[in-house]
Kinemage of the C-alpha trace (Angstrom):
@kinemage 1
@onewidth
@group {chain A} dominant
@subgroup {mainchain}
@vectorlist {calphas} color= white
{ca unk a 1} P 0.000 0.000 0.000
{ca unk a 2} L 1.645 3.796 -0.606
{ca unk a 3} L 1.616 5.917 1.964
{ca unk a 4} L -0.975 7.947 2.980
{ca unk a 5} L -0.734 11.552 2.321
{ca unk a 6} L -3.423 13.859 4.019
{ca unk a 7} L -5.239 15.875 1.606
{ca unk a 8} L -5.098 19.641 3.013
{ca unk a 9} L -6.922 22.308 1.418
{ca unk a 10} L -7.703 25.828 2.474
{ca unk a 11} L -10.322 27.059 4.322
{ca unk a 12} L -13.383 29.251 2.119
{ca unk a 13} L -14.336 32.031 4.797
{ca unk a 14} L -17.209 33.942 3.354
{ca unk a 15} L -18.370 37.193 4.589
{ca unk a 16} L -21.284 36.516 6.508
{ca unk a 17} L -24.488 39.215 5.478
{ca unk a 18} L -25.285 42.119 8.017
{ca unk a 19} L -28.043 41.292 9.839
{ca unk a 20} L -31.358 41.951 8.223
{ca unk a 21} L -32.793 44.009 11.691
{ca unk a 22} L -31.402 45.894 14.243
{ca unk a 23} L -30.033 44.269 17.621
{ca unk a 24} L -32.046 45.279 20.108
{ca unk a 25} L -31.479 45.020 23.787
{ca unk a 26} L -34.452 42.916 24.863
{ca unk a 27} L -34.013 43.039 28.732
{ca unk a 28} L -33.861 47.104 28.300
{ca unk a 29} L -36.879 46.857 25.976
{ca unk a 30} L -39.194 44.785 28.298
{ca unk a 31} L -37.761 45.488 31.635
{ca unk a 32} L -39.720 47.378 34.739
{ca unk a 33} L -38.779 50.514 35.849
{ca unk a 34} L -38.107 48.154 39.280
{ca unk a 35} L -35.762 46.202 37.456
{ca unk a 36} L -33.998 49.028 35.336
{ca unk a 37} L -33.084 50.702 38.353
{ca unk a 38} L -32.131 47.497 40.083
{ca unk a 39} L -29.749 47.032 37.571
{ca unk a 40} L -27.917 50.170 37.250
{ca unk a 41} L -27.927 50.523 41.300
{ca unk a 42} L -25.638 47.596 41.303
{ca unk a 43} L -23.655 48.545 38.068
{ca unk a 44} L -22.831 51.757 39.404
{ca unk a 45} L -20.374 52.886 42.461
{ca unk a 46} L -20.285 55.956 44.584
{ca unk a 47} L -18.051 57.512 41.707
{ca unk a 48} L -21.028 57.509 39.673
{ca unk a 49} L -23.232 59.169 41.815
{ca unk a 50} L -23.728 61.929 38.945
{ca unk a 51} L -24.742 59.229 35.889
{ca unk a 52} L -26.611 56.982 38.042
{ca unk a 53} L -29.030 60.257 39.003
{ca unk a 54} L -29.370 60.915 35.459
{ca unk a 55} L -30.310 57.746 34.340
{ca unk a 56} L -32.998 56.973 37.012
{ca unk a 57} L -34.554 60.204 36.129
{ca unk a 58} L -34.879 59.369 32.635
{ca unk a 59} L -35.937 55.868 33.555
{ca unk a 60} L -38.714 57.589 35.848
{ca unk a 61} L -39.624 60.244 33.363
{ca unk a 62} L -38.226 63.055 35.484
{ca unk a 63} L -35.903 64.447 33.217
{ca unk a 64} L -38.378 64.464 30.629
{ca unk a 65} L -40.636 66.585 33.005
{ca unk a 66} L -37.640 69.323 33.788
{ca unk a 67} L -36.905 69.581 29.826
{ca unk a 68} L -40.193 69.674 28.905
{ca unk a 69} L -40.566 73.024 31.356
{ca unk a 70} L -37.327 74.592 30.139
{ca unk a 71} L -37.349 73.988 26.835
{ca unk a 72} L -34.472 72.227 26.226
{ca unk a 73} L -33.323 67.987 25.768
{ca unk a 74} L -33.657 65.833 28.612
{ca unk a 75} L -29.753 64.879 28.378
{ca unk a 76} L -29.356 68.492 28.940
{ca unk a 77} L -30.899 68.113 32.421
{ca unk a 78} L -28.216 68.243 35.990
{ca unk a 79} L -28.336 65.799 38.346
{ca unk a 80} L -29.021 68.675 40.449
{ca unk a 81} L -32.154 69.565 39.018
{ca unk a 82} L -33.269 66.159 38.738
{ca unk a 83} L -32.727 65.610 42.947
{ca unk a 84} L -34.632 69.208 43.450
């Protein structure tokens, strides 16, 4: 019998397609306020005292409230304004 001689060929890597719909974040999508603040209180450490005010008060609709009275974006809102 000759000897055997493994057959090697190269890989074919094709580009895979982008996907067809947008990722989407499903636990942010269909999570309670309860939860969404459950999860960014333990995300977040007393360094981030100022972002984790401004998130819960657009998860609460607070921020939305102040901007809506000034005139202005809700990312434009202070932490400040949002605790007052």
């Amino acid at each position: 019998m000759p000897p055997l001689k493994p057959a090697v060929f190269p890989p074919s890597i094709q580009e895979l397609q982008a996907p067809s719909l947008e990722l989407y974040d499903l636990d942010q999508m269909f999570a309670t306020e309860d939860n969404r603040i459950a999860q960014i209180t333990n995300k977040c450490v007393d360094e981030d005292l100022d972002y984790y005010l401004k998130e819960v008060g657009e998860i609460l609709g607070i921020a939305d409230i102040i901007a809506k009275e000034r005139g202005c974006d809700s990312s434009e809102v202070d932490s400040k304004e949002i605790l007052f």
